[in-house]
N, C-alpha and C positions, 0 to 999 in steps of 0.2 A: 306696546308689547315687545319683550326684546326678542333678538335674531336666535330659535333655537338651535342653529347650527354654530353657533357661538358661546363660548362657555360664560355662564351666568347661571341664575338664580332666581328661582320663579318665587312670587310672593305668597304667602300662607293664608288664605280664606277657610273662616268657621263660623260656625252660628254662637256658639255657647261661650266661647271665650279663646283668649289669644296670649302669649308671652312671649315676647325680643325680649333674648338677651346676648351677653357674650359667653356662653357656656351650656351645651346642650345637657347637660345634668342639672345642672339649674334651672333650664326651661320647662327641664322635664317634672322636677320637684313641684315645682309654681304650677303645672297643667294638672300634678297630681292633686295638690291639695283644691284645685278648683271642683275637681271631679268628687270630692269626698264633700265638697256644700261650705266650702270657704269662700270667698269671696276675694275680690281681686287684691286688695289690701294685706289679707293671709298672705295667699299665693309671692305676693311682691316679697315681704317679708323673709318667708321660706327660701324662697329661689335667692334674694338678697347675702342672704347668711350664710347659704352654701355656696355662694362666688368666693368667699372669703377664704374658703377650704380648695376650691378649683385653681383660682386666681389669687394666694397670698402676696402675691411679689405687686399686684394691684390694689388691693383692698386686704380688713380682717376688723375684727371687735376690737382695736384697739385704733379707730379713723371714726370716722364721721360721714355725716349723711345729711343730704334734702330732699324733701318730699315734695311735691305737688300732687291733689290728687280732686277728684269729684265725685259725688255719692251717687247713688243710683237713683233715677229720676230726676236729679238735677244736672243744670249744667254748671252752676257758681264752682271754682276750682280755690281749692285752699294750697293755704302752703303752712309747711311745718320745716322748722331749723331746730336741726340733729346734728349742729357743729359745736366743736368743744371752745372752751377760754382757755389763759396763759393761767398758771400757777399764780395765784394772788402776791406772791414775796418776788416776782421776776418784775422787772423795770428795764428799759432802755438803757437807765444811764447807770445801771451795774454793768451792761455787759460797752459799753462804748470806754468805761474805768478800766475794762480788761485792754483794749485799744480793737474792740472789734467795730465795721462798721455794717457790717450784715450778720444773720446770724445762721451759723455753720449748720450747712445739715445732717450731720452725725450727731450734735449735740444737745444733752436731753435738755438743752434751752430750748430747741425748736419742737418739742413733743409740747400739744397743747392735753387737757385733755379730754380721750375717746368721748363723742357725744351720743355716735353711733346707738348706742345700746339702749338706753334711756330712750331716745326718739321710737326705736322700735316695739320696746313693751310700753312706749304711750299709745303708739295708732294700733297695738295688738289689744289693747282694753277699750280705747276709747273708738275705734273704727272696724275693727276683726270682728271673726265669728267662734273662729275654735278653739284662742285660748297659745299662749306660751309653749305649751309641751307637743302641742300638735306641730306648729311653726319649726321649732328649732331640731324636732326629729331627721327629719331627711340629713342636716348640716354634722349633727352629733352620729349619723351612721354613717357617713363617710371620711370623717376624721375618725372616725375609729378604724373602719373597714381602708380606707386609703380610696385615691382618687388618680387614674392613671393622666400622667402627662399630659395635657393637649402639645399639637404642635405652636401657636402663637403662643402659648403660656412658656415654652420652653426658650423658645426665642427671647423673650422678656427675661424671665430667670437668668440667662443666661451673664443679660447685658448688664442685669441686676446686683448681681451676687456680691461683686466688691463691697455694696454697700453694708452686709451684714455683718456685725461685732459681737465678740465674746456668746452669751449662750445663743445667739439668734443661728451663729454657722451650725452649731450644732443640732438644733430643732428647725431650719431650710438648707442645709445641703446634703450632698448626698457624699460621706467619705472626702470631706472639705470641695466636693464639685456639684456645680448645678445640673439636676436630673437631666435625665436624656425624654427622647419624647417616647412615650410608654410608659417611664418607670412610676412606680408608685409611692404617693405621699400621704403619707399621714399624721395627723395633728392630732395624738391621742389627750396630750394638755386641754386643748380647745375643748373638745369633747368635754372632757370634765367639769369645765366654763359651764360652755350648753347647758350640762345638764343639771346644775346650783341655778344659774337662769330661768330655768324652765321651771325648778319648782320655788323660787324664792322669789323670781323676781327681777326688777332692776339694781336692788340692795346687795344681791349676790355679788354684781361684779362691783358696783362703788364703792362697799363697805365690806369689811373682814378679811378673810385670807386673799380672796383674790386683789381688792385692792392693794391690800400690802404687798403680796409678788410683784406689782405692776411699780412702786412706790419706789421698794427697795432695788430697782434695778433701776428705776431715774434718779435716786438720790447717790448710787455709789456710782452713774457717770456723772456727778454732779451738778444735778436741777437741784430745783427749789423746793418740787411739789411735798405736796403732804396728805393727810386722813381725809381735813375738811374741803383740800379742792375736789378730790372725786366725788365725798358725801353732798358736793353742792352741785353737781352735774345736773342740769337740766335744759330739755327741749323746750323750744316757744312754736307757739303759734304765731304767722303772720300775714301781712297781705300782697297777694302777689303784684307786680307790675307788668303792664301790657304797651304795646304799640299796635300797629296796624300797617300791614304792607298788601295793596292789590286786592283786597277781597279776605285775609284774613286776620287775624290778632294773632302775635306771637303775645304768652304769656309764661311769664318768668319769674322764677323768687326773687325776693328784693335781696337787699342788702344786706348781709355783708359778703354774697355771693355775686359772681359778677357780670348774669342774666342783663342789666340794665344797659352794659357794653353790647352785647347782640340788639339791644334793641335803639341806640343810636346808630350801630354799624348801618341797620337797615335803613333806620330816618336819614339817612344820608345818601345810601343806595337812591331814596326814591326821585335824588331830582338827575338820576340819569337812568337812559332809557335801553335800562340790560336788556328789555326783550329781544331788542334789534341787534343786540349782539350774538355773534357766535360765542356758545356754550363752553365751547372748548377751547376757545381763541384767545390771544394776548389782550386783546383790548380789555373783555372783562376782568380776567387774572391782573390787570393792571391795577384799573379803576378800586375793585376787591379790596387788593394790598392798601393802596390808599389810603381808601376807608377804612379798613382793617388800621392802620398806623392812627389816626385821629382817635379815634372811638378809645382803643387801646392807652395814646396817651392821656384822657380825660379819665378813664380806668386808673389810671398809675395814678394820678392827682388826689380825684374824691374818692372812691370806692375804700370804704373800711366800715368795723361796727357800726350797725347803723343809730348806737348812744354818740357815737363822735363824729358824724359823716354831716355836714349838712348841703351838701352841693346834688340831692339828687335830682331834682327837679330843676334845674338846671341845666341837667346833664340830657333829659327825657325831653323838654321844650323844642318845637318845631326850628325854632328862631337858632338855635344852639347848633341845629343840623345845619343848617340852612347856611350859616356861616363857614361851617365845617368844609362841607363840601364848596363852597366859592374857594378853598385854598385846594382844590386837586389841579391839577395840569394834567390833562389825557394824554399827553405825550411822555413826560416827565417824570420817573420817580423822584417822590421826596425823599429826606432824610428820615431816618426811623427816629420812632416814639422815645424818648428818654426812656433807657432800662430801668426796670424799678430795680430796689433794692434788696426785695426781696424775691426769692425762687420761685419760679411755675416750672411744675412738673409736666412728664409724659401723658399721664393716663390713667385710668380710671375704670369702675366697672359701673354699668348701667342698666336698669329692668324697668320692663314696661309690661303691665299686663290690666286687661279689659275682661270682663266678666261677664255672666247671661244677663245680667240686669244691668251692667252699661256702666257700672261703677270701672272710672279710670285712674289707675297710679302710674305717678313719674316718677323712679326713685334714683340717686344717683349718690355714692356711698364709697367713699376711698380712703387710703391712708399715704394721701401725696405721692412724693415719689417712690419710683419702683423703691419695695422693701420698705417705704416711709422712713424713721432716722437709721435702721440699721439697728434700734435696742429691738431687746424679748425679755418678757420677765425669765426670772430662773427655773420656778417650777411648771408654768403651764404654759410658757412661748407665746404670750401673747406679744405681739409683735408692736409697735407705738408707731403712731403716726408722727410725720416734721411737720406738723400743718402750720405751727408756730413761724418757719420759714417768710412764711406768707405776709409775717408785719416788716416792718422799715425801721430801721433805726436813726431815722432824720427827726431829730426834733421838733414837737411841734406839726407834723404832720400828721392826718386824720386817721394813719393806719399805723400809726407808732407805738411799738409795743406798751405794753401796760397790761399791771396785775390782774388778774381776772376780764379781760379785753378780751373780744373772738378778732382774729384776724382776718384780711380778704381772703376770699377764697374763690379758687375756680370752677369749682364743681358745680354746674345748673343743671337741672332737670327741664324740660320745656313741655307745654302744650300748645295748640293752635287748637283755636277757636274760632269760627263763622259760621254770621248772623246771629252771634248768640250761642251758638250750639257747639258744645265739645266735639271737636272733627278729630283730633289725634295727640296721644299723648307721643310721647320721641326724647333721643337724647343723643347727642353727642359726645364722646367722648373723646381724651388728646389733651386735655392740660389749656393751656395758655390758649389752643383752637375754640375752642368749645364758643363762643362768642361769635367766630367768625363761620365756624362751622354751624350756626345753628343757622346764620343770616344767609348762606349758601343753599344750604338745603330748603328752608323756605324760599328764598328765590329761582332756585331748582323747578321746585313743584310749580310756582305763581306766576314767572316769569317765561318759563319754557314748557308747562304742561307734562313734566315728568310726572310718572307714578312711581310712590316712595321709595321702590326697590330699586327702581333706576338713580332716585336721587339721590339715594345712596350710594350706589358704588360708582358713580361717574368718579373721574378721576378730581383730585385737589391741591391745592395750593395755599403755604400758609406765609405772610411776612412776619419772620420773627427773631427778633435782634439781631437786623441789618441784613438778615439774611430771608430771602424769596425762595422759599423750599415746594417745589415743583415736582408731584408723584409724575413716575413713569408712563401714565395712560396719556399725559400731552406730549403732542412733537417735540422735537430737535426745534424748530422751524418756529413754535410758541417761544420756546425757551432762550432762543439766539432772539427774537424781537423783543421779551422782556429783557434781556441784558442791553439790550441796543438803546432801551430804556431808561438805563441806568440802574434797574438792579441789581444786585448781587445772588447769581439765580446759582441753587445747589440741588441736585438729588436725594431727597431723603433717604435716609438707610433705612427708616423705619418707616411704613404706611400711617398717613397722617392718619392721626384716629379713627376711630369707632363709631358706628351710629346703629340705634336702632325705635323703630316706630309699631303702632298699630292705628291703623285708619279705621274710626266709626265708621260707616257706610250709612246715610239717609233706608237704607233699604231694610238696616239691620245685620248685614253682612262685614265681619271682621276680618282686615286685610293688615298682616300682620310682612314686615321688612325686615333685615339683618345683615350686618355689614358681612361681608366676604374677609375684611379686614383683619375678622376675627374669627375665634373659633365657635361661636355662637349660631344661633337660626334662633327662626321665631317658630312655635309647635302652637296648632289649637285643637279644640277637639268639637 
């Protein structure tokens, strides 16, 4: 129980159903359509799309998405990939001809494309209850009506806004400046999306006017795409991967997402004994980084489409950790992970919502970095995700760009599961964290007995290229022994990610968390 003479955050208990997310409009949407006899899958969806309208400088229909989720009376957890491919005519060794060796994230080489949309009118027919028009209501009336500021969205906007080019400053700034916190934005274009969406379908946005707006503004900054990459847009079905830490299964989408990295992080966590550690102490912020740096560089190696990946099982095997972790020194930082070559982003927007009948969704849904490449189509602002960033342009390696290819990607959705039984769907969000941050927060709960609002907002730390970025909630005194350590210890400007969860309760009772992080909570009814 926290101290209530301390500022915090009490967690949200209901019977009928639950939503964390990062936007209390969007929580509010996802609780409304539970209340009208949707079901959590609706609900996610709804709340989903209208993040995109809250939170564009994070997410919008022009990114991608993955699901994890479980039906009502079961606990089996599926997964669904809602991520886009490169334009079939883009190849590696065009743009290494240009003399690049990565690729630029302004340019519309790095737009893959949006998978997002497709994924969602597939689990709105094949898992929903109300249907397309119901979902994307809430989203389509406040891009029309406008959506005032939050403060963490402005914050973001703010540090964002360089990245936008030609019509994009004009449909996200405000008089060439990023809003203030208040001001209101509206996305009357989107709207318009929505609402060909809502009555046509998936076809509305891949095929006809709207794809061509989207077309015509990555071909005159110079991509490759065309008609038939959007008309061959589509989600898969797949299966997730799991591990096991202390009593529960962490379970993750596979590949080409990079859930398999959280769950060697942890295989490795297990041959040291974080109980006996203080929570907030250098020791385990050590051992973390560590781990964090191996996991991460076997990430940078295998992790790509899983048609070109073959190292996963590999990478999952006991013996793989086991190794792993023989190379930590508890005293010692090591050197950092080879940087990949391609970009991880800040952050991301994430919804979790649990329903009366116990159906659970993970959804987690971005367009890379703040603002994604900085393009917008002309007429309706749809904004393009860099997700393309994400391949390598090293020869021969398994995440190397190529035509019609999905690139790695950071964005995981998570569940934990014990004995069998769906305990909590959760998500973290933060970019390149997401991995170590999932493996923190289940060692949180597992290893110290936090309750998930607590394991949430304890303070964190992340190693990431060379640098040991250490939030303001640890000492001076933490901070001067990791450097004594040899790290390279920094204050972040920004609060490491995002998280948010809802705990089944054996009892029936839903206990919903939200990071403080953000401007989010979790509402039930």
């Amino acid at each position: 129980m926290r101290d209530f003479q301390h500022p915090g955050r009490s967690a949200v208990f209901a019977q009928n159903g639950v939503c964390a997310t990062s936007h209390p409009l969007a929580a509010n949407a996802a609780i409304d359509v539970l209340k009208r006899g949707g079901n959590a899958m609706d609900a996610a969806i709804a709340g989903a799309v209208l993040l995109g309208i809250c939170e564009p400088q994070m997410t919008g229909i022009g990114g991608d998405c993955f699901v994890l989720f479980s039906r009502p009376g079961s606990d089996d957890i599926h997964a669904l990939n809602g991520s886009g491919r490169a334009p079939a005519a883009l190849t590696s060794g065009l743009l290494r001809d240009q003399g690049l060796t990565s690729i630029p994230l302004g340019s519309a080489h790095a737009v893959t494309i949006p998978g997002a949309i497709d994924a969602f009118c597939h689990l709105s027919e094949t898992e929903g209850k109300l249907g397309l028009d119901a979902l994307l209501a809430p989203a389509i009336h406040y891009a029309e009506t406008g959506v005032p500021v939050a403060p963490r969205v402005a914050f973001d906007w703010k540090n964002d806004a360089a990245t936008l080019q030609g019509s994009a400053r004009k449909a996200y700034l405000f008089d060439g400046q990023a809003p203030r916190v208040g001001e209101i934005f509206r996305a009357p274009g989107q709207a318009e999306v929505l609402r060909r969406i809502a009555k046509d379908g998936r076809d509305a946005f891949y095929k006809g006017e709207i794809a061509d707006d989207m077309i015509a503004a990555l071909v005159t900054a110079g991509g490759t795409h065309d008609s038939a990459d959007f008309a061959a847009a589509a989600c898969d079905r797949t299966t997730p991967v799991a591990a096991s830490y202390k009593g529960v299964d962490l379970v993750e989408h596979p590949p080409n997402g990079q859930g398999a990295t959280a769950l060697l992080m942890l295989n490795i966590l297990k041959h040291f004994d974080i109980a006996a550690m203080d929570p907030l102490g250098a020791e385990r912020a050590h051992i973390e980084a560590e781990a964090s740096k191996l996991a991460y560089d076997a990430r940078n190696r295998f992790l790509a489409d899983p048609d070109h990946m073959t190292r996963l099982d590999h990478m999952l095997a006991p013996e793989t950790a086991t190794q792993l972790a023989s190379l930590i020194d508890p005293t010692r930082a090591m050197p950092a992970a080879a940087p990949l070559s391609e970009a991880v982003h800040k952050d991301t927007i994430y919804i979790t919502v649990v329903d009366k009948d116990r159906m659970a969704v993970s959804l987690i849904y971005s367009i890379f970095h703040g603002f994604g490449s900085g393009i917008a189509s002309e007429k309706f602002g749809i904004l393009m995700q860099n997700r393309g960033a994400g391949f390598t342009l090293q020869e021969g390696h398994a995440n190397e760009l190529a035509g019609g290819k999905r690139p790695m990607h950071t964005i995981i959705p998570g569940m934990l599961r014990q004995e069998g039984r769906v305990l909590m769907p959760f998500g973290v969000m933060g970019g390149a964290y997401q991995p170590a941050g999932h493996a923190r927060f289940v060692s949180n709960l597992q290893d110290f007995g936090m309750d998930p609002q607590s394991a949430i907002d304890a303070p964190r730390c992340f190693s990431d290229a060379g640098i040991l970025k250490v939030e303001r909630g640890y000492s001076d005194t933490v901070r001067q022994t990791l450097s004594d350590m040899g790290h390279q210890v920094e204050v972040p400007e920004t609060a490491i990610g995002g998280a948010q969860s809802i705990k089944l309760h054996a009892s029936g009772i839903l206990e919903g968390a939200s990071d403080p992080r953000k401007d989010g909570c979790a509402l039930g009814y």
